[in-house]
N, CA, C and O atoms as CSV, one atom per row, in Angstrom:
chain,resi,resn,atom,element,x,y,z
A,1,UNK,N,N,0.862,-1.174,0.000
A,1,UNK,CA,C,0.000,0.000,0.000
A,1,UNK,C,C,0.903,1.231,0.000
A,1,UNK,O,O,1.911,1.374,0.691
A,2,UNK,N,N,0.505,1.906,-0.684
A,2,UNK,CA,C,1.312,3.512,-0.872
A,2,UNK,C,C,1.251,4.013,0.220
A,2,UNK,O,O,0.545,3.463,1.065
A,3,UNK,N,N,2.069,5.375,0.589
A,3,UNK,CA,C,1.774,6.255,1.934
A,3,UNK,C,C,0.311,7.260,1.821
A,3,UNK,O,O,-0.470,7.785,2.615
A,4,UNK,N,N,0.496,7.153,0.192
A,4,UNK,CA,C,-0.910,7.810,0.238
A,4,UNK,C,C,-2.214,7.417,0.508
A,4,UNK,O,O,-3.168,7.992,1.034
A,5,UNK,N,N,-2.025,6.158,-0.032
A,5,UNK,CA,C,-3.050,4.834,0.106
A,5,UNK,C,C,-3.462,4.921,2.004
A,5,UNK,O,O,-4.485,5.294,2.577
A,6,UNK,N,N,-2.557,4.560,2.366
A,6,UNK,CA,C,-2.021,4.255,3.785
A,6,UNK,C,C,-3.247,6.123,4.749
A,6,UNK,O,O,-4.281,6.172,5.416
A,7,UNK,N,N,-2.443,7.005,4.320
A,7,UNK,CA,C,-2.690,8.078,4.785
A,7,UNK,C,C,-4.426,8.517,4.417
A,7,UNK,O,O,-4.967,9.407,5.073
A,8,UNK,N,N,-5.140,7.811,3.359
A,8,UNK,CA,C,-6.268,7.886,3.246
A,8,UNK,C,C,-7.167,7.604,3.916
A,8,UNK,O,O,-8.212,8.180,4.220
A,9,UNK,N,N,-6.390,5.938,4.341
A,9,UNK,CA,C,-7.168,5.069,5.208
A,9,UNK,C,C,-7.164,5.309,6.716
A,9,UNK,O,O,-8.116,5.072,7.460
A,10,UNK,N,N,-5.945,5.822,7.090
A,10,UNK,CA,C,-5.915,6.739,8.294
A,10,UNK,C,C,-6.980,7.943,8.639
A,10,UNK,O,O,-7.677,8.180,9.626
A,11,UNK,N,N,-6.837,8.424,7.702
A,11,UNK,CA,C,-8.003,9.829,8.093
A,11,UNK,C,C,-9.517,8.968,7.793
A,11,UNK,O,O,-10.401,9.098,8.640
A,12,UNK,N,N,-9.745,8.202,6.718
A,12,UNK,CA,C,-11.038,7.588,6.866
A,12,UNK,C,C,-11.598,6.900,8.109
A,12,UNK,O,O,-12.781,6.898,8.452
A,13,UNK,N,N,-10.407,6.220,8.834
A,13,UNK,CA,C,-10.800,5.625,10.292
A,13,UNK,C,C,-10.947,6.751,11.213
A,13,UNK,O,O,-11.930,6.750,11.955
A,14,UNK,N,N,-10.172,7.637,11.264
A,14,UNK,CA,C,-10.096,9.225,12.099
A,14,UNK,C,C,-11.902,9.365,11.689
A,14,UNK,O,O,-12.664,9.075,12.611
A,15,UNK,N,N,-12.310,9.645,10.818
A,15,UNK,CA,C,-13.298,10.047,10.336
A,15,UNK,C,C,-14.112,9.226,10.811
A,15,UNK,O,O,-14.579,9.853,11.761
A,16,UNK,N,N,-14.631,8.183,10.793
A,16,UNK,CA,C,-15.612,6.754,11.330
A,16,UNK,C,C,-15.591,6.865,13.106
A,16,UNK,O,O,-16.611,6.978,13.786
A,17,UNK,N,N,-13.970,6.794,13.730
A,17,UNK,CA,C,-13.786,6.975,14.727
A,17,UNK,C,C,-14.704,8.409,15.711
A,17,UNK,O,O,-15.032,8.253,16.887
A,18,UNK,N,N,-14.947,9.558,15.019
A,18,UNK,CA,C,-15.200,10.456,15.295
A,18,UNK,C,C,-17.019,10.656,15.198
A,18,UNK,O,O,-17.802,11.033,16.070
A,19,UNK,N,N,-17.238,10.288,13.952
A,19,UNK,CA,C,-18.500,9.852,13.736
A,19,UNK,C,C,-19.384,9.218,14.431
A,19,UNK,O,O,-20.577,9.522,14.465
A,20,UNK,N,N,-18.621,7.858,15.319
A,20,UNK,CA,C,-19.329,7.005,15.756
A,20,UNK,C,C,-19.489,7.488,17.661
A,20,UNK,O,O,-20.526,7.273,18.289
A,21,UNK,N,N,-18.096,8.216,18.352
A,21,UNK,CA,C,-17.913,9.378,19.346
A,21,UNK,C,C,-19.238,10.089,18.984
A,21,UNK,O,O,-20.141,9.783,19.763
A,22,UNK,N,N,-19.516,10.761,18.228
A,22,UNK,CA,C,-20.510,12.031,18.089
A,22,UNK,C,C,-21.891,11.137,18.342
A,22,UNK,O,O,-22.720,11.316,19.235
A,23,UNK,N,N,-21.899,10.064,17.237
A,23,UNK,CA,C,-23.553,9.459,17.496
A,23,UNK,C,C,-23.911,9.124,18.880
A,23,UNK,O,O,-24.847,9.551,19.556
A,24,UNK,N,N,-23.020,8.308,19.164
A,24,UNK,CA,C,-22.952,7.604,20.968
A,24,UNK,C,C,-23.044,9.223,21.847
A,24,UNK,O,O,-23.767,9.095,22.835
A,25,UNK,N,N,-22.726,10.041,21.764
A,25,UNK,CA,C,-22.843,11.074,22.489
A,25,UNK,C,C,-24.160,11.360,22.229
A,25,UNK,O,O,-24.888,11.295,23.220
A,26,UNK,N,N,-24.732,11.686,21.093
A,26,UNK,CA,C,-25.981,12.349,20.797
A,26,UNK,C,C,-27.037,10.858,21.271
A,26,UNK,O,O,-28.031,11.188,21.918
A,27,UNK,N,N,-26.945,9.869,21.099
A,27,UNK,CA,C,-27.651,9.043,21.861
A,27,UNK,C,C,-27.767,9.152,23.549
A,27,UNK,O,O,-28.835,9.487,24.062
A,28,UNK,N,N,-26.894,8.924,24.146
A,28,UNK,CA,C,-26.912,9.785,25.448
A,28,UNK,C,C,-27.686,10.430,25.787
A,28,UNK,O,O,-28.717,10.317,26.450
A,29,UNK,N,N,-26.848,11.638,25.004
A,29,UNK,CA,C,-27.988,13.142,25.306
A,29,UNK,C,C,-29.220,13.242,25.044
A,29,UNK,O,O,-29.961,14.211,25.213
A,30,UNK,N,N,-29.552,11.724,24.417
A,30,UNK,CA,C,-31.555,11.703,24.153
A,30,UNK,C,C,-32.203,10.415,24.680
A,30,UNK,O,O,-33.211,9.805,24.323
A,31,UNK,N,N,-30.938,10.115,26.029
A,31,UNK,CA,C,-31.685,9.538,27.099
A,31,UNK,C,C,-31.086,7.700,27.311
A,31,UNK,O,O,-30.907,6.899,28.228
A,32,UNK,N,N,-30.938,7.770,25.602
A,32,UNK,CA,C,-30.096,5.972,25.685
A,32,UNK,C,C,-29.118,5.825,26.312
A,32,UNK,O,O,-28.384,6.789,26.528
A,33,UNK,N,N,-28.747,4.232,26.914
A,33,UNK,CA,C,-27.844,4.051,27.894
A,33,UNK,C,C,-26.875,2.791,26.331
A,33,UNK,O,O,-27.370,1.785,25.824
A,34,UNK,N,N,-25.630,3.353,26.049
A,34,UNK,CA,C,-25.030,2.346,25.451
A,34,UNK,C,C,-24.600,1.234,25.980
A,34,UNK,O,O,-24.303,1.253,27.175
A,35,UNK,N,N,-24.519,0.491,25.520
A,35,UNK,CA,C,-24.758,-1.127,25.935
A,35,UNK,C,C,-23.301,-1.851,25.737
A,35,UNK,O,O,-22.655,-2.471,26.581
A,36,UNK,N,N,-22.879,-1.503,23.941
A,36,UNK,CA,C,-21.782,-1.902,23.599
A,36,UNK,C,C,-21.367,-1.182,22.600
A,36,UNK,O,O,-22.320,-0.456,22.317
A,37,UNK,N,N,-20.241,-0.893,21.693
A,37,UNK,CA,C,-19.537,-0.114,20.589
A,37,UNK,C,C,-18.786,-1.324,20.289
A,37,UNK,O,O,-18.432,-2.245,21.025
A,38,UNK,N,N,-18.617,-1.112,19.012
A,38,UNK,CA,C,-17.942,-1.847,17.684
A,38,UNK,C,C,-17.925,-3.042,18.252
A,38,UNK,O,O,-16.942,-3.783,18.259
A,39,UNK,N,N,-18.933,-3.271,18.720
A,39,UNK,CA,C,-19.141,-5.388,18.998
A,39,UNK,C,C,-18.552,-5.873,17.691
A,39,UNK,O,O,-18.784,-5.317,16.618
A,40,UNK,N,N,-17.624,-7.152,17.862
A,40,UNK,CA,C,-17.118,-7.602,16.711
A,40,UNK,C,C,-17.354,-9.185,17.123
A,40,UNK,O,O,-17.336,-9.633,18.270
A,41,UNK,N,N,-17.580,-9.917,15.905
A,41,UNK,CA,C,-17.469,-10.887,15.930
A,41,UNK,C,C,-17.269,-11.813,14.402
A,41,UNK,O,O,-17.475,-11.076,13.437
A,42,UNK,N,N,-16.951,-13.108,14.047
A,42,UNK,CA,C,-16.463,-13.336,13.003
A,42,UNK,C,C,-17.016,-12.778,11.986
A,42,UNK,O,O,-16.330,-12.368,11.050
A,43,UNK,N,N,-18.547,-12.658,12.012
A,43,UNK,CA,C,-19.162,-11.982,10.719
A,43,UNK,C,C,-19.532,-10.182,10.658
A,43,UNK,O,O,-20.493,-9.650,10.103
A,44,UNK,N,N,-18.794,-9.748,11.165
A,44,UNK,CA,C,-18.670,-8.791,11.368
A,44,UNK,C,C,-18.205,-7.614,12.480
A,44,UNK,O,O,-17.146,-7.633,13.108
A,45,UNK,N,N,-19.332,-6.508,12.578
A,45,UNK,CA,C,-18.971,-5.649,13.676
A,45,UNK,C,C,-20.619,-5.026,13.998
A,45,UNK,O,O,-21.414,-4.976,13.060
A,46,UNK,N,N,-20.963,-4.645,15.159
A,46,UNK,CA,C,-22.338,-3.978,15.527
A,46,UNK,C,C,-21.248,-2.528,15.535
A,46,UNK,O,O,-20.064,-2.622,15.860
A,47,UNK,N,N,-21.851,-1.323,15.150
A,47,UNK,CA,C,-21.457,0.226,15.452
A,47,UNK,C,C,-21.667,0.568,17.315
A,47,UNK,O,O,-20.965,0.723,18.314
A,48,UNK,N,N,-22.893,0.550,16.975
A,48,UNK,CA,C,-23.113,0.898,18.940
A,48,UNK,C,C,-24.886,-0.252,18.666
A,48,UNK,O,O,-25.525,-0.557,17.659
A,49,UNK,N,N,-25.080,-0.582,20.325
A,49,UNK,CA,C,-25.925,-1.602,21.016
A,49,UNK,C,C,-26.187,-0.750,21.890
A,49,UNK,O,O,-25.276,-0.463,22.666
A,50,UNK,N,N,-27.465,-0.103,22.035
A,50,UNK,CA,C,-28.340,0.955,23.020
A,50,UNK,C,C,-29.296,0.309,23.725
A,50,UNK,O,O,-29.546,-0.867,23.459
A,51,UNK,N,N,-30.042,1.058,24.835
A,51,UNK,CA,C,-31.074,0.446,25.027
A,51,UNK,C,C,-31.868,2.082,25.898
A,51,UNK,O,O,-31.274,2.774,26.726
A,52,UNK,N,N,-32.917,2.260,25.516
A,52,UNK,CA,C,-33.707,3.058,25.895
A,52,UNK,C,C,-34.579,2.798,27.511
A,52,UNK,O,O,-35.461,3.474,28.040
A,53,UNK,N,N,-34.026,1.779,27.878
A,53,UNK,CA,C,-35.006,0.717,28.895
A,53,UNK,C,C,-36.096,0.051,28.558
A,53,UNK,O,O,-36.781,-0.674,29.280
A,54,UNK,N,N,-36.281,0.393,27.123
A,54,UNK,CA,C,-37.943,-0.566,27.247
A,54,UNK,C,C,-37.525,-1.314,25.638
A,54,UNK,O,O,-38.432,-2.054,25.257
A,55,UNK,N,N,-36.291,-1.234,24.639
A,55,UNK,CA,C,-36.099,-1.163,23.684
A,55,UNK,C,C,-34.746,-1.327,23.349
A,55,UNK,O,O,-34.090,-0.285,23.347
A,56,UNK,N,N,-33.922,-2.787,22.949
A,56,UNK,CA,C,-32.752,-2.737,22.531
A,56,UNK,C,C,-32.840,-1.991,21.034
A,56,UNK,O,O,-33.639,-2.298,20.150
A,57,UNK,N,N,-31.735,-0.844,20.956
A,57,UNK,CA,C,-31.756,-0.219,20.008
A,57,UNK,C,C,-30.029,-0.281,19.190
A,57,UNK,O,O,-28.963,0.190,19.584
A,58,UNK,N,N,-30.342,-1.010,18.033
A,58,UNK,CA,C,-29.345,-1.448,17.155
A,58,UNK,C,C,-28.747,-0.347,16.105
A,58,UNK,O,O,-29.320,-0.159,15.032
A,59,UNK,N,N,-27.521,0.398,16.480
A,59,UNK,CA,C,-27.081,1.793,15.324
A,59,UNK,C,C,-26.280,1.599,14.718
A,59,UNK,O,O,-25.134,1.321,15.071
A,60,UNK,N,N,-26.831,1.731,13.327
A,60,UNK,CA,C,-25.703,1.230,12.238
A,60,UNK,C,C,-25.319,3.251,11.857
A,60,UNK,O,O,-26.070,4.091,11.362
A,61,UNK,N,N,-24.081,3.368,12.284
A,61,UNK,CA,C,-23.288,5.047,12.225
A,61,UNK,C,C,-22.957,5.298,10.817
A,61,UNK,O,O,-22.198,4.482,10.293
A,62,UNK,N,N,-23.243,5.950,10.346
A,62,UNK,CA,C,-22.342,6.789,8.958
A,62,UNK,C,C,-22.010,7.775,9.124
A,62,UNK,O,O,-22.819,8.569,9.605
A,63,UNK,N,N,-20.663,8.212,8.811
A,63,UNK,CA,C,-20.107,9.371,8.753
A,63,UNK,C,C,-19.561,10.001,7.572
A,63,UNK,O,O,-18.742,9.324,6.952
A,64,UNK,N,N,-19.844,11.183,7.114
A,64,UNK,CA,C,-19.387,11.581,5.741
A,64,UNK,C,C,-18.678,13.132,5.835
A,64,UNK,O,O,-19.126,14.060,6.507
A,65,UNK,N,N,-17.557,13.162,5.056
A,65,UNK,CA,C,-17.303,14.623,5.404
A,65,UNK,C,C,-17.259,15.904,4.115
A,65,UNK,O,O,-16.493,16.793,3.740
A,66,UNK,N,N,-18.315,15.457,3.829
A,66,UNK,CA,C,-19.239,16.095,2.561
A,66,UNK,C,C,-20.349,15.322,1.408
A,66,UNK,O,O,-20.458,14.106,1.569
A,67,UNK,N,N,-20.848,15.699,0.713
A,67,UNK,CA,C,-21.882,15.369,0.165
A,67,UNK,C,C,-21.591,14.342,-1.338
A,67,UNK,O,O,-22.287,13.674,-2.104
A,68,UNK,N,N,-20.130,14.701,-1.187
A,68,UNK,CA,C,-19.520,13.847,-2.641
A,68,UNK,C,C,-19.918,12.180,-2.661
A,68,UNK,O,O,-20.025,11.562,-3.720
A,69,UNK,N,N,-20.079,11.678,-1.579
A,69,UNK,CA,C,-21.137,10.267,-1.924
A,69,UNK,C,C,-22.350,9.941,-1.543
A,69,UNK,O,O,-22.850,8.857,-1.244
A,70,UNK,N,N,-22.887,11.336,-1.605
A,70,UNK,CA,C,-24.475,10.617,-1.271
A,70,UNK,C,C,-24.696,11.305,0.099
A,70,UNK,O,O,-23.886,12.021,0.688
A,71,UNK,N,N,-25.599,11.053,0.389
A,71,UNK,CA,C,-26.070,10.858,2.074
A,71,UNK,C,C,-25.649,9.920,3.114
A,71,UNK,O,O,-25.802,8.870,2.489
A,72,UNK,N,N,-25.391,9.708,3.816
A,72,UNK,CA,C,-24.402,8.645,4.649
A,72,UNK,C,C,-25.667,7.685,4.936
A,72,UNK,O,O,-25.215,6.558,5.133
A,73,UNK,N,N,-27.087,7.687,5.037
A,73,UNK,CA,C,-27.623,6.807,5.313
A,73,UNK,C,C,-28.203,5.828,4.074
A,73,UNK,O,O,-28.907,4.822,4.154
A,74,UNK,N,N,-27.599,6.555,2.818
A,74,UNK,CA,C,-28.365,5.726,1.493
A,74,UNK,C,C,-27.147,4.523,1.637
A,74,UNK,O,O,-27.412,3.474,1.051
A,75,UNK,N,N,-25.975,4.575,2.288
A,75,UNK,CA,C,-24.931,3.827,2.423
A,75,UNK,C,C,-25.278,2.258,2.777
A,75,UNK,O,O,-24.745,1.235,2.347
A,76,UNK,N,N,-26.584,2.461,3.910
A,76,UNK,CA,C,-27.298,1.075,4.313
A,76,UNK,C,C,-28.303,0.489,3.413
A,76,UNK,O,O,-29.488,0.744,3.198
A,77,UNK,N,N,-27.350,-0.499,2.886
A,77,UNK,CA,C,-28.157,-1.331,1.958
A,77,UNK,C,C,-28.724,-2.448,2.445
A,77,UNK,O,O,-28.478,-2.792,3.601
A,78,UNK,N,N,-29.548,-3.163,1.653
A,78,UNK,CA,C,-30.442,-4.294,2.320
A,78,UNK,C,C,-29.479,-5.748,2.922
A,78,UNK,O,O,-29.676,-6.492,3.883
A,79,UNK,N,N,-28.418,-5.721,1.891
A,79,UNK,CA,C,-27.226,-6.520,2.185
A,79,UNK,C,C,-26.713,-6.268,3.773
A,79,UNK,O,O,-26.461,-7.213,4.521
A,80,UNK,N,N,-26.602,-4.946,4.150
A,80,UNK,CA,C,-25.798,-4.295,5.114
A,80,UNK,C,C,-27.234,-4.664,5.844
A,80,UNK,O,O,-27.041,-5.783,6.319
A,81,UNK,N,N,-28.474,-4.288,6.133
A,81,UNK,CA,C,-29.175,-4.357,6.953
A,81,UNK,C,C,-29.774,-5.644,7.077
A,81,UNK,O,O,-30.868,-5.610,7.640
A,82,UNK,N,N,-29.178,-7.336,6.533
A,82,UNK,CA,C,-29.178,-8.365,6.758
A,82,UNK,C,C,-28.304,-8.834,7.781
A,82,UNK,O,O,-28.534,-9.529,8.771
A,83,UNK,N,N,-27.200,-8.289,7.323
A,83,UNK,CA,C,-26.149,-8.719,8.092
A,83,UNK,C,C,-26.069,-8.058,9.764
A,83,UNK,O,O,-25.641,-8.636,10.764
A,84,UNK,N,N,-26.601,-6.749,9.659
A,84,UNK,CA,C,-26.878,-6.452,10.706
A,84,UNK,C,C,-28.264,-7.089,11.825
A,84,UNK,O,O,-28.508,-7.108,13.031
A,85,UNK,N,N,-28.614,-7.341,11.125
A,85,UNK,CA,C,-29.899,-8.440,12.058
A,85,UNK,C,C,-29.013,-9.608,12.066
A,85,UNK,O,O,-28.724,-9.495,13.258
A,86,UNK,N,N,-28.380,-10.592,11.712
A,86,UNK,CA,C,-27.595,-11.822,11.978
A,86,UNK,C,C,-26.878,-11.576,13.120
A,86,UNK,O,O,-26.814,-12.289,14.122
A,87,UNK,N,N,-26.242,-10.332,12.872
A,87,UNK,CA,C,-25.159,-9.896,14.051
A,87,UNK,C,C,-25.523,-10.042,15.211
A,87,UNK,O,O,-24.927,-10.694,16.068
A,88,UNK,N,N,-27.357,-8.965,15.442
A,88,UNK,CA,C,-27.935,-8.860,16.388
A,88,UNK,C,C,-28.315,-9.975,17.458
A,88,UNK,O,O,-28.351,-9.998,18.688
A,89,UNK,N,N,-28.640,-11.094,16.217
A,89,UNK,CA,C,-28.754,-12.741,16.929
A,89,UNK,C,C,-27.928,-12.886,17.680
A,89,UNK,O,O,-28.223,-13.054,18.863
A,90,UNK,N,N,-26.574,-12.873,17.250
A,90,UNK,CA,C,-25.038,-13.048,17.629
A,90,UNK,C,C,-25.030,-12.010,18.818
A,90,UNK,O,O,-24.833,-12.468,19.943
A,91,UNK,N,N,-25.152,-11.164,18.725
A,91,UNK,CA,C,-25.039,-10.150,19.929
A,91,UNK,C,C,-26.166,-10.665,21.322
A,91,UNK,O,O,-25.704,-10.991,22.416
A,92,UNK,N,N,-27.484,-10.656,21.057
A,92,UNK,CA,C,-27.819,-11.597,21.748
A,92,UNK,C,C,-28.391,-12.804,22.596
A,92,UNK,O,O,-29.239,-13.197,23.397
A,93,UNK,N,N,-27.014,-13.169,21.622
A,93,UNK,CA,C,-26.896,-14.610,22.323
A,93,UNK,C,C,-25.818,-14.603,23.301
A,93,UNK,O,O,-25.919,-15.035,24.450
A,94,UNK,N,N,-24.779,-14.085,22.778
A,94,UNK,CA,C,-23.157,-13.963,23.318
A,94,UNK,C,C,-23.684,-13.228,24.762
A,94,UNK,O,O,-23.179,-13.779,25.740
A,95,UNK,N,N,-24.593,-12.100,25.099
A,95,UNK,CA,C,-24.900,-11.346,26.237
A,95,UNK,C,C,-25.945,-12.084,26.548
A,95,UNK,O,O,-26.602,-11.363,27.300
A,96,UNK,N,N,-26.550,-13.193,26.409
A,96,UNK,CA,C,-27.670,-13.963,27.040
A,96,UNK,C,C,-28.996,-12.959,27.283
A,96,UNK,O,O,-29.549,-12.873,28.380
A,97,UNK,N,N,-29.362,-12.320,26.260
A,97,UNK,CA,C,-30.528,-11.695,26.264
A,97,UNK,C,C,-31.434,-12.880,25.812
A,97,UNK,O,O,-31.087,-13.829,25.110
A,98,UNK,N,N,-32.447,-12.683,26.255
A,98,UNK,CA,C,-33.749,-13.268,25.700
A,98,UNK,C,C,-34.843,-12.123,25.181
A,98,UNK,O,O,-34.694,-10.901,25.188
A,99,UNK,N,N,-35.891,-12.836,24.767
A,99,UNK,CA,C,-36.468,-12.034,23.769
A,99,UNK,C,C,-36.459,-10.480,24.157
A,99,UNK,O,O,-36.310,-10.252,25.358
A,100,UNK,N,N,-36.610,-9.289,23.231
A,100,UNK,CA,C,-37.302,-7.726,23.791
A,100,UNK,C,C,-37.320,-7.715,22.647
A,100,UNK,O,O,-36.946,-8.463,21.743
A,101,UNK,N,N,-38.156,-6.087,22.803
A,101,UNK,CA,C,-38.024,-5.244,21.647
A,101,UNK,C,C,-36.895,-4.964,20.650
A,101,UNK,O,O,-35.811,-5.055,21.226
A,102,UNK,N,N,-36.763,-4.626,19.228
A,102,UNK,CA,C,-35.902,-4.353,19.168
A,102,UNK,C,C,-36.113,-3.165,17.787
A,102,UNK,O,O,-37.150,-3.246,17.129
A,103,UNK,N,N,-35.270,-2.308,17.503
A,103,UNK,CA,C,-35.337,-1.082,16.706
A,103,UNK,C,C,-34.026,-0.782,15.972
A,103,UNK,O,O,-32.970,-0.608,16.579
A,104,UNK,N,N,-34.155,-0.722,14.480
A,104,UNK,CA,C,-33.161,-0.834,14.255
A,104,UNK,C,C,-32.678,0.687,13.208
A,104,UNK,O,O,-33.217,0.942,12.131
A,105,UNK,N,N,-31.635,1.484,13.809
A,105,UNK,CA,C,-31.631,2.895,13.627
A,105,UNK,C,C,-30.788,2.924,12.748
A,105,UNK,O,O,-30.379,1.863,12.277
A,106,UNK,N,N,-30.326,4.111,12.314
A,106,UNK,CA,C,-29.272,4.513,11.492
A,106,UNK,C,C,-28.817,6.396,12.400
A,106,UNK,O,O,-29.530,7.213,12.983
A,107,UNK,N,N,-27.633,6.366,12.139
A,107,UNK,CA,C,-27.073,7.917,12.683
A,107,UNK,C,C,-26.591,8.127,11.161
A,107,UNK,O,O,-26.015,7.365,10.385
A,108,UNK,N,N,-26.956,9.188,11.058
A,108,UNK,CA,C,-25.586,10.302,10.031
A,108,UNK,C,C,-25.348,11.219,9.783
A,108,UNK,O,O,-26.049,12.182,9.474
A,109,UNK,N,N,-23.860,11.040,9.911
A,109,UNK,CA,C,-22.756,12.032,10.962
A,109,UNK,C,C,-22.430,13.237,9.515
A,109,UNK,O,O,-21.696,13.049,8.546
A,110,UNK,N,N,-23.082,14.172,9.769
A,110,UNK,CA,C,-21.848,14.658,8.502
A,110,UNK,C,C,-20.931,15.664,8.961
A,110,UNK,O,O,-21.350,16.563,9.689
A,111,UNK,N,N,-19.605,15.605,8.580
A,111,UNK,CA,C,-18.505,16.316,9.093
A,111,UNK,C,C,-17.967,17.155,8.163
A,111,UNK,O,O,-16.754,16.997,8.030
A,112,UNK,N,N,-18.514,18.088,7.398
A,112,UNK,CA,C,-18.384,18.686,6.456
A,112,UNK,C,C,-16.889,19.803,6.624
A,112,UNK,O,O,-17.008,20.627,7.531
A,113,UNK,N,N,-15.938,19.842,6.053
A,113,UNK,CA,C,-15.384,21.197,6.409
A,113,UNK,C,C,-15.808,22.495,6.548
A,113,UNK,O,O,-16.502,22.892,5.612
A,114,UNK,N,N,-15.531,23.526,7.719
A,114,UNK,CA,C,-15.814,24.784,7.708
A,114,UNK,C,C,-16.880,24.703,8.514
A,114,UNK,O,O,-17.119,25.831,8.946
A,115,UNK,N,N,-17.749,23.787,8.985
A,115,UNK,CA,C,-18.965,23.910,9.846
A,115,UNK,C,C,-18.907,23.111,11.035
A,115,UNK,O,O,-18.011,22.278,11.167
A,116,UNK,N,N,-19.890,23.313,12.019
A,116,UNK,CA,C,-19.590,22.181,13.074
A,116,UNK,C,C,-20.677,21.101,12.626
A,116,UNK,O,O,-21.773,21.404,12.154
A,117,UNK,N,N,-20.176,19.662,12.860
A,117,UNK,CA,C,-20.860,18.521,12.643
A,117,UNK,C,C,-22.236,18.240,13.389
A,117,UNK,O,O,-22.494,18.415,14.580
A,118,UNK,N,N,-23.065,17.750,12.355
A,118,UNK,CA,C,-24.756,17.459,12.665
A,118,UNK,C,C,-24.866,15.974,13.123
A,118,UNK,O,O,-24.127,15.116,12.641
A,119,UNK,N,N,-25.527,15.777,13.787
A,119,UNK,CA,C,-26.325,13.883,13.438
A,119,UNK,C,C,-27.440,14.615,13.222
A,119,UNK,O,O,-27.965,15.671,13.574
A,120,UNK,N,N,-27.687,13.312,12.240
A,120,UNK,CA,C,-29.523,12.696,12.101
A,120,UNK,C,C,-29.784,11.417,12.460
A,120,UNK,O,O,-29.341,10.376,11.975
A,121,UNK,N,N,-30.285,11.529,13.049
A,121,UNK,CA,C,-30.835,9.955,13.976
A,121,UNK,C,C,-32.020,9.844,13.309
A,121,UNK,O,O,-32.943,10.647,13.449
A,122,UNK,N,N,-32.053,8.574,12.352
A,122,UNK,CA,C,-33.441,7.775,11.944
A,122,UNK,C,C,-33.435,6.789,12.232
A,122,UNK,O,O,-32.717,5.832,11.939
A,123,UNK,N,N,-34.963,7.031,13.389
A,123,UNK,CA,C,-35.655,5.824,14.650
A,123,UNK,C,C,-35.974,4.884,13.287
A,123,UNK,O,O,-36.213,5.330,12.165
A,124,UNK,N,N,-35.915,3.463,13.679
A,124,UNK,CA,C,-36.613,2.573,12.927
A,124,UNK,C,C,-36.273,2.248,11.380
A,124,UNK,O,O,-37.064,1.605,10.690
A,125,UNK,N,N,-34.924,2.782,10.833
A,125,UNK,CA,C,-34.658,2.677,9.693
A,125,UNK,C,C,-34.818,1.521,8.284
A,125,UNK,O,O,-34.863,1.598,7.056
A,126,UNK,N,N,-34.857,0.594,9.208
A,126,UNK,CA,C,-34.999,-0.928,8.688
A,126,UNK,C,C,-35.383,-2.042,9.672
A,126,UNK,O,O,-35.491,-3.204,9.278
């Protein structure tokens, strides 16, 4: 991999890293208690695992730092929001939850230059 290559992928994780800080904060501040961040397991990764008290709430984060691909939430495709329900199984099972509610959100982060960064939190996305 080039240094440039290298240095892309650096600021893109800087960028995700920061994104996913901001959502988990703005969840907080609207009452959710986080549960877990970047749960990983062989088939993947969960972003953040919330729970409102009455509602495990599942956040798949996007972060974008301008408009050059879209909207950060057109990013969740049906592929991506399969895999994220499999995960959820996986998640829990591994924490021995039994049945609840469950809601499955999207955050997106945009980090635009020159402005300070927004979330949009969409309840129930998929």
């Amino acid at each position: 991999m080039s240094s440039t290559a290298g240095g892309r992928r650096a600021s893109h994780l800087a960028l995700g890293r920061r994104g996913e800080d901001l959502a988990a904060q703005h969840l907080t501040e609207h009452g959710l208690v986080v549960l877990s961040r970047n749960w990983r397991c062989r088939e993947g990764e969960l972003d953040i695992v919330a729970t409102d008290r009455t509602t495990l709430v599942v956040c798949e984060v996007k972060t974008r730092s301008g408009p050059r691909f879209g909207e950060p939430a057109e990013a969740v495709t049906e592929d991506k929001q399969a895999r994220i329900r499999r995960l959820t199984s996986r998640w829990l099972s591994e924490f021995g939850v039994g049945w609840c509610p469950i809601r499955f959100d999207v955050l997106s982060v945009d980090c635009s230059p020159g402005r300070g960064p927004t979330v949009r939190h969409i309840r129930g996305a998929f």
